[in-house]
C-alpha positions, 0 to 999 in steps of 0.5 A: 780357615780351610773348614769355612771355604768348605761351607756353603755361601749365603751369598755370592757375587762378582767384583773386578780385579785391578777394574778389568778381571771379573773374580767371585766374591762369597759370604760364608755364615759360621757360628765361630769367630775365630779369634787372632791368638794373640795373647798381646790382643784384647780377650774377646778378639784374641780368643775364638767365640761361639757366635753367628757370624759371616766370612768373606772370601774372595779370589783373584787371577793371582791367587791361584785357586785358593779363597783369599780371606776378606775379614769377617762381619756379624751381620750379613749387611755388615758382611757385604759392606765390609766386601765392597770396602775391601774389594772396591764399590762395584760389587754385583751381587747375584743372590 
């Protein structure tokens, strides 16, 4: 995932580790869904697909400074309910 944390966010915000730490939240689009490579998995979610998609990637006061990955979405739309799902209701986005 280290070349999609290099891509540049169509979208940023901020949302609130543990109610109280302020942390940064970014959507990234790509054009490939990287598969899990799990031979036990389904075709089209095992295997990587050549496709518009969007990658959520967030931070936390213990992670260090690393991207932690926050699943990946289709759409834009679906990518920012999918974060607010994940990281809690109150996710301020700023463009």
């Amino acid at each position: 995932m280290n070349d999609v944390d290099r891509l540049p966010a169509v979208k940023h915000g901020l949302w609130f580790y543990a109610g109280l730490t302020t942390c940064h939240v970014r959507i990234l689009r790509h054009h490939t869904l990287y598969g899990t490579g799990d031979a036990d998995d389904p075709p089209d979610i095992a295997s990587d697909r050549e496709v518009e998609c969007y990658y959520i990637r967030f931070d936390r006061p213990d992670a260090g400074h690393q991207w932690l990955d926050g699943g990946a979405a289709l759409s834009l739309r679906e990518a920012m309910f999918l974060a607010q799902q994940r990281l809690g209701p109150v996710v301020s986005w700023s463009d």
